[in-house]
Structures are given as structure tokens and as C-alpha cells.
C-alpha positions in Angstrom: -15.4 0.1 3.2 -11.8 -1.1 3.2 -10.9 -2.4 6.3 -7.2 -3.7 6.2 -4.8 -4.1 3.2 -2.2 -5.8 3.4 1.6 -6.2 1.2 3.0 -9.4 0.2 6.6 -9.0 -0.9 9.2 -11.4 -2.4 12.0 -11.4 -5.2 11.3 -7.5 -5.9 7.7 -8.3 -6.4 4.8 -7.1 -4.5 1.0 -8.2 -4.2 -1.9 -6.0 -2.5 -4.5 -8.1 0.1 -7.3 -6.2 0.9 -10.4 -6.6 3.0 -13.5 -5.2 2.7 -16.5 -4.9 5.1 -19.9 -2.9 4.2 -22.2 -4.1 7.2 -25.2 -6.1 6.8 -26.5 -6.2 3.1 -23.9 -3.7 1.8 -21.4 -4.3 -0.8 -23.9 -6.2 -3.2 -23.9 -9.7 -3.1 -21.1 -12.5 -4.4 -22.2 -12.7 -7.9 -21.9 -9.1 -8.2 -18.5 -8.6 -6.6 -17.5 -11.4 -8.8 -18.6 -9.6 -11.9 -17.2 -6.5 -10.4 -13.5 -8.4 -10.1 -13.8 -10.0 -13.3 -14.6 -6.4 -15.0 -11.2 -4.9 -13.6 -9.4 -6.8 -16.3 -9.0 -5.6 -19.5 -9.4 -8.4 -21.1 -12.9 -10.0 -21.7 -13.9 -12.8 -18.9 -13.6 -15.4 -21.3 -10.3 -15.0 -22.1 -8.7 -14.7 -18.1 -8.9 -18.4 -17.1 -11.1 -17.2 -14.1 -13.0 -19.6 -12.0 -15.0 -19.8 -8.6 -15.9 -22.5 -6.3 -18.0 -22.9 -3.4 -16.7 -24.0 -0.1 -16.6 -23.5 3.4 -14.6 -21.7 5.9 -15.2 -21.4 9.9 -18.3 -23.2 9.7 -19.5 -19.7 6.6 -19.9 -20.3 3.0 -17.6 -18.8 1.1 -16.9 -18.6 -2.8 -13.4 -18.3 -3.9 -12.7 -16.4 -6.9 -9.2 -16.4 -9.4 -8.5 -15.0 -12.8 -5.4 -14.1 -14.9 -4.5 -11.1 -17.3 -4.3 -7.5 -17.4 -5.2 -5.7 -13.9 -6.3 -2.3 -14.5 -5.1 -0.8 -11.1 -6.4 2.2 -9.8 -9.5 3.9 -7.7 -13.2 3.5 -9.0 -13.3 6.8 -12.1 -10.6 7.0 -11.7 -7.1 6.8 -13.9 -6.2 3.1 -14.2 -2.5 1.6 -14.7 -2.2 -1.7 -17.0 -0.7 -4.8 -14.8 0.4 -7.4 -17.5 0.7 -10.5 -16.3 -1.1 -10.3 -13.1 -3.7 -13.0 -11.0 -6.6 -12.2 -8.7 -7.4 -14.6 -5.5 -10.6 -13.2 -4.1 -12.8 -15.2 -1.7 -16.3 -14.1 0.2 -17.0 -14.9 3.3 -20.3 -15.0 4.0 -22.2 -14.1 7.3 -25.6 -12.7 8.4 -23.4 -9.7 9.8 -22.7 -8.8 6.9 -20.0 -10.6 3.9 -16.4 -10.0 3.8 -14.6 -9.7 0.6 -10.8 -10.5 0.4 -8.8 -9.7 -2.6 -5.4 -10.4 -3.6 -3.9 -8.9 -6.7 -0.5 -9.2 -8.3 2.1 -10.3 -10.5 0.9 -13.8 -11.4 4.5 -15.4 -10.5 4.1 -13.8 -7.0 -0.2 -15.0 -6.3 0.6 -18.2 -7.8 3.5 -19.0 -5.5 1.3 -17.0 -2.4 -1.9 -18.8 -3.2 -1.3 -21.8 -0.4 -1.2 -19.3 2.3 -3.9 -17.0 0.9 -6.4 -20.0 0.7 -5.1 -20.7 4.6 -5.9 -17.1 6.0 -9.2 -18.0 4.3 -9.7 -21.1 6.0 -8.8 -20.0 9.2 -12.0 -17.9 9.7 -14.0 -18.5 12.8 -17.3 -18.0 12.9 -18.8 -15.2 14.8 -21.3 -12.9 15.4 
């Protein structure tokens, strides 16, 4: 379930933050959000310089997730818009509550120049119940 999104705005251009919580066990795991991200491009994964690494983030592991190309923005069935040009930041939090899943997508330009204080908000997490 969405549970906050957020705009990032600067030079006419605008990126789209948004978090996602499903509760305990919902929302499928990382791998399968990651493939989910990934498949929201129109080009194949091989060719969107994507990558993830592991970390940690308030004491919770947490992957972070990028890739480059061709957004396809729109609702799940439903009609999708070509983004040329534009970068995914994604990172999963994950907690025995249940995983958070964080996704910012934009014009490349914009996330590339956003990305310091995207990987901040990340590592600010506490940890919690």
C-alpha cells in the first residue's frame, strides 16, 4: 500500500519518491520487487546499467537498487507513458514488521544530481518495532 509520495523539483524537472508498506510478509520479498522495478523499463535489464548492493541502515538490512532507461509510467494494467532518459533509486528496508520499499523515479539529470540526499533519507532510518 502506498504510504507517502513525495515531489522532488528543480530546473523545470520533477522526480516522484514513493513509499510503500504491505505489513508483515506482504509485498513479496526484495528480489522480487527488484525484478518488479527492473521490468518497468522498457528496455531489457541488461541493457539499463542497473545494480544493487547490500548495506545497512538504522541498525536493518537494506538493498539499494538503480537503473537507467526508458520508465514506463503509469498504474499496474494500466496505460503506460514512455520516460526517456529517466533513473530509478529504490532501496528496501528490511524489518520483521514488515519491509519498506522506497522508490525514486525521474529524469536521470534530476536522480543523478538528488541521489546524495536520497541515499541520506535512507540512512537516516531508525530502527523500530
Amino acid at each position: 500500500m502506498r504510504k507517502a509520495h513525495l515531489k522532488v523539483a528543480q530546473g523545470g524537472q520533477e522526480a516522484e519518491v514513493i513509499f510503500f508498506f504491505f505489513g508483515p510478509g506482504g509485498g513479496g520479498g526484495s528480489q522480487a520487487n527488484i525484478d518488479r522495478w527492473l521490468g518497468q523499463f522498457k528496455e531489457p535489464r541488461e541493457e539499463l546499467k542497473s545494480k544493487t548492493e547490500q548495506g545497512t541502515a538504522g541498525g536493518r538490512k537494506v538493498t539499494h537498487v538503480q537503473a537507467e532507461g526508458t520508465y514506463m509510467s503509469g498504474m499496474p494494467g494500466g496505460t503506460k507513458t514512455a520516460q526517456p532518459n529517466s533513473m530509478l533509486l529504490g532501496a528496501i528496508l528490511e524489518s520483521d514488521a514488515g519491509n519498506v520499499f522506497i522508490r525514486m523515479t525521474g529524469p536521470a539529470k534530476l536522480v543523478t544530481e538528488s541521489r546524495a540526499e536520497f541515499r541520506k533519507m535512507i540512512d537516516s532510518a531508525k530502527a523500530g518495532n
